[in-house]
C-alpha positions as CSV (number, residue, x, y, z in Angstrom):
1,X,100.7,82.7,122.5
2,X,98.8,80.7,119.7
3,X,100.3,80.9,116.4
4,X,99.4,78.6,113.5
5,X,102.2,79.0,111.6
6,X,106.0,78.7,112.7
7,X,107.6,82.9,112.9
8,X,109.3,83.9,109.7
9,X,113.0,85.7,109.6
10,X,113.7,88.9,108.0
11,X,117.2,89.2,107.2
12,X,117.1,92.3,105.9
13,X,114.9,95.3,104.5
14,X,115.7,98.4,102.3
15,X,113.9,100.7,100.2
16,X,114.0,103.4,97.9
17,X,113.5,107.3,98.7
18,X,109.7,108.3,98.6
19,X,109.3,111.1,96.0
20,X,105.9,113.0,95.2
21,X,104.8,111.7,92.3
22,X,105.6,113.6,89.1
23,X,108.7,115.1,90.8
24,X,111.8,113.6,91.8
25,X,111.6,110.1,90.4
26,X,108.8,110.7,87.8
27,X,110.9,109.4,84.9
28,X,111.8,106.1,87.2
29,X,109.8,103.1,86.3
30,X,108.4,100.8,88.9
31,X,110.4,98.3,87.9
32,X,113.3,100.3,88.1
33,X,112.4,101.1,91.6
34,X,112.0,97.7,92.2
35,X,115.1,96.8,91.2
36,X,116.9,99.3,93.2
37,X,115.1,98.3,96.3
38,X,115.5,94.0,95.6
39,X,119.6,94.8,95.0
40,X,120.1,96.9,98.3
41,X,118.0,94.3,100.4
42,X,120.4,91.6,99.3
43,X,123.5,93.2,99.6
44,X,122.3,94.3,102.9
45,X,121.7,90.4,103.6
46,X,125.1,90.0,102.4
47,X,123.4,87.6,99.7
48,X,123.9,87.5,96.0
49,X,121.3,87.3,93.2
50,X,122.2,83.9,92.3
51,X,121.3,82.4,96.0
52,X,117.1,83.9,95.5
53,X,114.5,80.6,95.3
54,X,111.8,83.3,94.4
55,X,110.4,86.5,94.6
56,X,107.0,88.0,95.1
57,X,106.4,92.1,94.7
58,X,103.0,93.9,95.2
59,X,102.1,96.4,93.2
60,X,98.7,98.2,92.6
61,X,98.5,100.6,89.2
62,X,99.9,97.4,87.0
63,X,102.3,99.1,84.4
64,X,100.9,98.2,81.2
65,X,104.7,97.1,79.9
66,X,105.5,95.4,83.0
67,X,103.0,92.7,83.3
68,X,104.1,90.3,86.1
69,X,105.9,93.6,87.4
70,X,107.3,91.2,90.1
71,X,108.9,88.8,87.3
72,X,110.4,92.0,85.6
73,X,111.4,93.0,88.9
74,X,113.6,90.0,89.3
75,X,115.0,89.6,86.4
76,X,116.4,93.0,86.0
77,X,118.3,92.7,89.6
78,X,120.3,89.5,88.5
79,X,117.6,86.7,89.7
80,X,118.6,84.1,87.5
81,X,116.4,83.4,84.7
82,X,115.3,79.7,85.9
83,X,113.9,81.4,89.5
84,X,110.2,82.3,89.8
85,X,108.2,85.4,90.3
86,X,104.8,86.6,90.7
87,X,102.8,90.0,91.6
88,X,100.2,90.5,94.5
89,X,97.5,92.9,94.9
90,X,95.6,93.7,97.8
91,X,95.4,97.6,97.2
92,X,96.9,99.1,99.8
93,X,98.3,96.0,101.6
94,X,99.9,94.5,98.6
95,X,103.6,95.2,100.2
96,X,102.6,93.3,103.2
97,X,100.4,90.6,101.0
98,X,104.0,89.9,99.5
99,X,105.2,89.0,102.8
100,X,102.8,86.7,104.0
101,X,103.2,85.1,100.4
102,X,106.7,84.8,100.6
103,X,106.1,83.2,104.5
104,X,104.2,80.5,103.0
105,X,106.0,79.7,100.4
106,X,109.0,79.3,102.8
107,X,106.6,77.0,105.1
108,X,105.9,75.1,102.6
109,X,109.6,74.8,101.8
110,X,108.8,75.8,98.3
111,X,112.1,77.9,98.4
112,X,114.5,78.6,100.8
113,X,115.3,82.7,100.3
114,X,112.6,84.3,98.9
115,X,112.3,88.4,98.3
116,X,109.1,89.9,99.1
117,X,108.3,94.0,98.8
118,X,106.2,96.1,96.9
119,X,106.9,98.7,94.2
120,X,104.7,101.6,92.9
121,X,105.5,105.0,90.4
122,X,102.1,106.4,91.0
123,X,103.3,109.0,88.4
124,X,103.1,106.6,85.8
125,X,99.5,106.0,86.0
126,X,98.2,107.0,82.9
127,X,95.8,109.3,81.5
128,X,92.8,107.3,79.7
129,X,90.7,108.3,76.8
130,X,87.3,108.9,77.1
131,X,85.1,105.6,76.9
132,X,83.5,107.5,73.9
133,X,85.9,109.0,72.5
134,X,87.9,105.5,72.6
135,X,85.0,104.2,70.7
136,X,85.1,106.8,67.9
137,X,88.8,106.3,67.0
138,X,88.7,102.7,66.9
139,X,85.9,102.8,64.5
140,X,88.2,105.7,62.2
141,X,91.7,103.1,62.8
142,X,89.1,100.6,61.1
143,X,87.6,102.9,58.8
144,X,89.4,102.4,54.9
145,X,87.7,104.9,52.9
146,X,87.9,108.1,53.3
147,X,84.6,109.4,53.5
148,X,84.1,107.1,56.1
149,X,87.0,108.5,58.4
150,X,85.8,112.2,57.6
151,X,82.5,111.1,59.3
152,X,83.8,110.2,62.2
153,X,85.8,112.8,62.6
154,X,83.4,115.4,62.3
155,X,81.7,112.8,65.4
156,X,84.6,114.4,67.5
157,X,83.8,117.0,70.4
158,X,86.2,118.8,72.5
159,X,84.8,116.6,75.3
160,X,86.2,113.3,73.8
161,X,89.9,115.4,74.4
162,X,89.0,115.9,77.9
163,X,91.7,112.6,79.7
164,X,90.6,110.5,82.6
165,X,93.3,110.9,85.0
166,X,93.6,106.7,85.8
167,X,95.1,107.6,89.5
168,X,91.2,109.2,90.2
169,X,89.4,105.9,89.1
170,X,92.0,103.3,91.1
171,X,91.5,105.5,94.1
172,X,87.8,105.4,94.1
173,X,85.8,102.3,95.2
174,X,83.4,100.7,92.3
175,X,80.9,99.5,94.8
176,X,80.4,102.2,97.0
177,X,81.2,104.8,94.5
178,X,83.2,106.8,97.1
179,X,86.9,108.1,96.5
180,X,89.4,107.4,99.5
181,X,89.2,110.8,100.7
182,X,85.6,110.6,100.5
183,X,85.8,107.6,103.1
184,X,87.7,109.6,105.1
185,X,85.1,112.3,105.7
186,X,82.7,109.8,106.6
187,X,84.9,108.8,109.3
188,X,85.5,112.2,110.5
189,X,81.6,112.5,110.5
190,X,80.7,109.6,112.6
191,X,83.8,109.6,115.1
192,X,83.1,113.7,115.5
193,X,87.0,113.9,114.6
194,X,87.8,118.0,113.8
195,X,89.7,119.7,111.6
196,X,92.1,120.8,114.2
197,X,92.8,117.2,115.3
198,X,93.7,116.6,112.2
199,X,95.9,119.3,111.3
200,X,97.4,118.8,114.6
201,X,97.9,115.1,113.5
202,X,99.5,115.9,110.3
203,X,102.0,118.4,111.7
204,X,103.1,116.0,114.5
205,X,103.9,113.0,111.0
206,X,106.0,115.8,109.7
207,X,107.7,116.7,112.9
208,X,108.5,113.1,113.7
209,X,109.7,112.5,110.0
210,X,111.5,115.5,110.2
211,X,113.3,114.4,113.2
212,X,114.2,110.9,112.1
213,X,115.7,112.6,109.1
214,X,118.0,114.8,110.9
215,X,119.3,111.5,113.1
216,X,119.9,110.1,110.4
217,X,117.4,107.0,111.4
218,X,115.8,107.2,108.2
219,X,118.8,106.8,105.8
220,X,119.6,103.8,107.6
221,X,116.5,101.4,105.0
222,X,117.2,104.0,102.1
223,X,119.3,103.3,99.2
224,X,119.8,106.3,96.8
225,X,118.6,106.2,93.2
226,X,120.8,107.5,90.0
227,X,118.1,109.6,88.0
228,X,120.1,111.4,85.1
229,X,123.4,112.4,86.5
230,X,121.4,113.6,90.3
231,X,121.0,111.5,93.0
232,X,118.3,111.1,95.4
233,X,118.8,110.0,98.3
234,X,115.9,111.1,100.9
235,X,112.3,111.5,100.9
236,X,111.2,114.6,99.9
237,X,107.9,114.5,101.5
238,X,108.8,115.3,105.1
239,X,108.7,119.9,105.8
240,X,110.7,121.3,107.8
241,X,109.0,124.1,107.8
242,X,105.4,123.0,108.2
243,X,103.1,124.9,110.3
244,X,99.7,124.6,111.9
245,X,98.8,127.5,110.3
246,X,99.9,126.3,107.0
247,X,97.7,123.3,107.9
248,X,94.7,125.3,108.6
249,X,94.8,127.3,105.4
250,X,94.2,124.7,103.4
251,X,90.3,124.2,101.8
252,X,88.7,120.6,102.3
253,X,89.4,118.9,98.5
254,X,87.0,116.3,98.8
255,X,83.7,118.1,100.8
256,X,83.2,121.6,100.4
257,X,81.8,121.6,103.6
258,X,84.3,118.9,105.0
259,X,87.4,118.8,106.8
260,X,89.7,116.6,105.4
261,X,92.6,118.3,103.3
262,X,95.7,117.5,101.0
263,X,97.7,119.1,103.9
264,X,96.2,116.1,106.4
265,X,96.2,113.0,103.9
266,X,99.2,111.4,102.0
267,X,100.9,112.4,99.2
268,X,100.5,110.4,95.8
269,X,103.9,108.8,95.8
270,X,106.6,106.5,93.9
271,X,108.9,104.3,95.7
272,X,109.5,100.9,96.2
273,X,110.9,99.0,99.3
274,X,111.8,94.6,99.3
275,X,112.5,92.3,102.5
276,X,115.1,89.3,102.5
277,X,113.3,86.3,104.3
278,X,114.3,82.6,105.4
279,X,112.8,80.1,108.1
280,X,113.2,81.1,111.1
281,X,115.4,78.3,112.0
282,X,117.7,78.7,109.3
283,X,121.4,78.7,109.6
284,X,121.2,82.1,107.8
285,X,119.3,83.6,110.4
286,X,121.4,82.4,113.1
287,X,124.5,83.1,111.5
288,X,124.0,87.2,111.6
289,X,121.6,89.0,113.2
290,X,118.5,88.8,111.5
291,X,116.4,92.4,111.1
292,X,113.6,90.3,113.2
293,X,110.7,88.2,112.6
294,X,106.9,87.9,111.7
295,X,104.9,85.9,113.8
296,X,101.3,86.7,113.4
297,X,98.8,87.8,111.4
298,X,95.2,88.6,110.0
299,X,93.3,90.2,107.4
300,X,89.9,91.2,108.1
301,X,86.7,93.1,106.0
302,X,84.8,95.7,106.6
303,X,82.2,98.1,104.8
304,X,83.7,100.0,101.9
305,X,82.7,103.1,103.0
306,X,84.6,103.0,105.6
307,X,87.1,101.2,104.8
308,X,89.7,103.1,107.1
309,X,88.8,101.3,109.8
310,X,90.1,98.1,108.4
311,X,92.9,98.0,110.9
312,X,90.3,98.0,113.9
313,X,88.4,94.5,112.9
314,X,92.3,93.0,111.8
315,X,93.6,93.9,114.8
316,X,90.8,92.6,116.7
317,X,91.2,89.3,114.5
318,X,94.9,89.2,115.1
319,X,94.3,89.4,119.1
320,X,91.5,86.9,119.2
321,X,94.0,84.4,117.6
322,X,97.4,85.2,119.1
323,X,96.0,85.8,122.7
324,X,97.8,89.1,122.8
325,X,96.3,92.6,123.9
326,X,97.6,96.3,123.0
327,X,99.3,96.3,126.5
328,X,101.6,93.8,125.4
329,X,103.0,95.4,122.4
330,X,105.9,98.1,122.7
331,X,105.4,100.3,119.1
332,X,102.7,100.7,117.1
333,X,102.3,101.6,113.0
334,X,99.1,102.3,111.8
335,X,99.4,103.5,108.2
336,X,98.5,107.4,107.9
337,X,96.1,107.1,104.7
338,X,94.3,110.3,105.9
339,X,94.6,111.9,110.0
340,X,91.0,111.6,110.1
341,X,91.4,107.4,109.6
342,X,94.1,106.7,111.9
343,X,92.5,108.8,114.3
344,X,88.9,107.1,113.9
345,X,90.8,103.7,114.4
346,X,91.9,105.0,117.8
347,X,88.7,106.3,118.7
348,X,87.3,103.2,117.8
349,X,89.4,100.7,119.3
350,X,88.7,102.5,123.0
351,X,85.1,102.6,122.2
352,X,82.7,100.3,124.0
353,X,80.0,100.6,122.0
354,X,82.3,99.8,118.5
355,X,83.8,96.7,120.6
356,X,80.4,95.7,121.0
357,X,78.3,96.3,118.2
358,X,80.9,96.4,115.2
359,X,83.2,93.3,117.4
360,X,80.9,91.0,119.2
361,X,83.6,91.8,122.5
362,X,81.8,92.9,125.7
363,X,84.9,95.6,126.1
364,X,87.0,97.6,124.3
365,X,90.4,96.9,122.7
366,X,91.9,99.4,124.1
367,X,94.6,102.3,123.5
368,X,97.3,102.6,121.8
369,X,99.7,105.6,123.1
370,X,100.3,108.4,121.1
371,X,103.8,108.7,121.8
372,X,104.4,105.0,120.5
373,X,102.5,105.2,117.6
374,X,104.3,106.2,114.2
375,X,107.4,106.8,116.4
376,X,109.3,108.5,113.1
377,X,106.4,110.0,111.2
378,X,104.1,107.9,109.0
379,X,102.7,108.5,105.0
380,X,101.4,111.7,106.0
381,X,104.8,113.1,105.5
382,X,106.6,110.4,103.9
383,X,104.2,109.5,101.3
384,X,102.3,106.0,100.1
385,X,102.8,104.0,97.7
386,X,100.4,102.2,97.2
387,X,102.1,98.9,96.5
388,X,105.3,99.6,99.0
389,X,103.7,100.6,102.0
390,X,103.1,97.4,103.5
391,X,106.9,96.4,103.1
392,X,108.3,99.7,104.0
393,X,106.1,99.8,107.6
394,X,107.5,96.6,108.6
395,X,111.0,97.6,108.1
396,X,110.5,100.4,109.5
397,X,109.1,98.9,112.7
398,X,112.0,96.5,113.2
399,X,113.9,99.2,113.3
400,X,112.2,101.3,115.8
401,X,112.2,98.6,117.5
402,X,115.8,97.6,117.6
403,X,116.8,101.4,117.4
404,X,115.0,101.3,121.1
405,X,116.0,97.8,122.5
406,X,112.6,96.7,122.3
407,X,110.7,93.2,121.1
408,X,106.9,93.7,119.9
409,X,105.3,95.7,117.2
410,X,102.2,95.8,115.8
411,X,101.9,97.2,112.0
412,X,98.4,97.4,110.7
413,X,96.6,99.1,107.6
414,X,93.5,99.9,106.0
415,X,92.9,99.1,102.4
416,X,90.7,100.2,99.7
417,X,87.7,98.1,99.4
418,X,87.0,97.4,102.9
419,X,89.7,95.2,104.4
420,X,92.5,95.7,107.3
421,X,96.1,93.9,107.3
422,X,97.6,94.0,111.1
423,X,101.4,91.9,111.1
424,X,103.2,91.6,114.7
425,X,106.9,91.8,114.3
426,X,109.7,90.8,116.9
427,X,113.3,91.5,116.9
């Protein structure tokens, strides 16, 4: 297999419980998440603060009192003060833009234990004032007499009261003008995906997710979080008690006359999630059992509008460099953005027409099983934050992987703004 770049260790993973934003964890910063997440990957590493070189974080909303959320990050889990830290953003891919980041840095023998994750408390996005009616009170806060003020007071309408909710706007794309759900119908337009696949989709994330609950697979990369006196120590996104017919009930939110509902897309979501990583060849990695290893990768572009194909074209990327086909890899995690997305990636990737128009290949890249795809549920039931999701897939592949006795997996999203991240891990 070609690889340009020598395989990077994980010694160890953890995150946080997801929560739907504004409920569980809505008075949790992301840095506070953060935190929680960096301090139970180390002590799952059986490392200490003190032994970090540096760490890098992805996040997406960009607190506005956390600037450099990654340095805040850091500090506030014990990092000493003379280490570095910096913040990624690739939308979506951010958590797994952190990891590549933190493998170069290692290559380059920059630092020797770097932490690399991704936090996000989408419920802290703010409201925004009204471009207008932001205008209007900076010209009263100016204002000094007060005849001056009155005037632009009486200016005011009840419109200028009326918030922008900021989650809206960093969920739609500026160029093509379309919201993510909004790509997601296109997608279920041109693949001819139905409702009904999607629902049935949806149900099976939340059976799986369920199920991992239950054997207790999931609380093995969760660390609970102290909120007030309660602890939370699951996600809270995964039902029990979902139904098709719950599925079905629900109207299309983004197309009246679509198919693509809050009951078959992910949840708006806070959580954070961090990796431990060191060279391969390191004496820490041989001396305990490393969670496994990243040893590929590619990032590929693809039209806005539909960008939920992005991991298609970085998959395709990733095999044209590595050599590899689907066949050879044993679990699969596609990030479940919307049913209609991952299921339009399937399509697509056993399409010859796609593999030769969209991929320049004369056949298809082939399929990927159902029943090794998203093995314990995917963000459809556990939720996506934005800036974690990257970080929390790969841990969680490792260890499906190793939960199984198996070696290959392929982890792969779309991102907001037309671009696909596919990693291949190993254990």
């Amino acid at each position: 297999m070609n690889q340009s770049i020598q395989p990077i260790a994980i010694l160890a993973g953890q995150r946080t419980p997801f929560a739907k934003a504004y409920g569980a964890m809505n008075d949790v910063s992301a840095a506070a998440l953060g935190q929680a997440a960096v301090t139970a990957a180390l002590g799952k590493a059986n490392l200490i603060p003190d032994q970090v070189d540096e760490l890098v974080f992805g996040n997406v909303a960009g607190p506005a009192d956390s600037a450099n959320i990654a340095r805040v990050v850091s500090l506030k889990a014990g990092i000493p003060a003379d280490r570095i830290a910096h913040t990624v953003n690739r939308n979506c891919g951010s958590g797994m833009e952190s990891i590549l980041s933190g493998w170069q840095i290692v290559r380059e023998a920059r630092a020797r234990i770097v932490v690399a994750g991704g936090t996000e408390s989408m419920s802290g996005i703010p409201l925004l004032v009204r471009p207008s009616a932001a205008k209007l009170l900076m010209q009263l806060n100016r204002s000094k007499r007060i005849g001056a003020k009155l005037a632009i007071l009486a200016k005011l309408r009840p419109k200028h009261f009326k918030p922008v909710a900021g989650v809206m706007l960093g969920l739609t794309d500026p160029v093509s003008g379309l919201n993510m759900g909004e790509t997601a119908e296109v997608l279920a337009k041109e693949f001819a995906i139905s409702r009904d696949d999607q629902d049935s989709f949806a149900l099976q994330s939340h059976q799986k997710a369920v199920a991992a609950r239950e054997q207790c697979f999931l609380s093995g990369e969760i660390t609970p979080i102290e909120i007030a006196g309660r602890t939370v120590e699951k996600d809270d996104g995964p039902r029990a008690n979902q139904s098709i017919e719950q599925l079905r009930k629900l109207k299309p939110i983004f197309d009246p006359a679509g198919t693509v509902t809050a009951g078959n897309s992910c949840p708006l979501t806070d959580g954070a999630a961090a990796v431990v990583l060191v060279d391969a060849d390191d004496e820490l990695a041989k001396s305990q059992p490393p969670l496994g290893r990243i040893t590929a990768y590619a990032i590929a572009g693809c039209d806005p509008r539909r960008m939920g194909l992005g991991p298609v074209y970085a998959t395709a990327k990733l095999l044209n460099q590595t050599g590899l086909t689907l066949a050879d890899f044993d679990l699969f995690e596609i990030n479940e953005a919307f049913a209609a997305q991952v299921l339009a990636c399937l399509a697509a990737m056993q399409s010859t027409a796609f593999a030769r128009q969209e991929l320049g290949l004369s056949s298809p890249l082939g399929e990927i099983p159902i029943d090794r795809l998203n093995v314990h549920g995917g963000a459809i039931a556990l939720g996506h934050p934005v800036g974690t999701t990257g970080t929390r897939m790969v841990i969680t592949l490792l260890r499906s992987l190793r939960e199984r006795g198996l070696q290959r997996g392929l982890a792969t999203l779309c991102i907001g703004g037309g671009q696909g991240f596919a990693m291949v891990v190993e254990t």
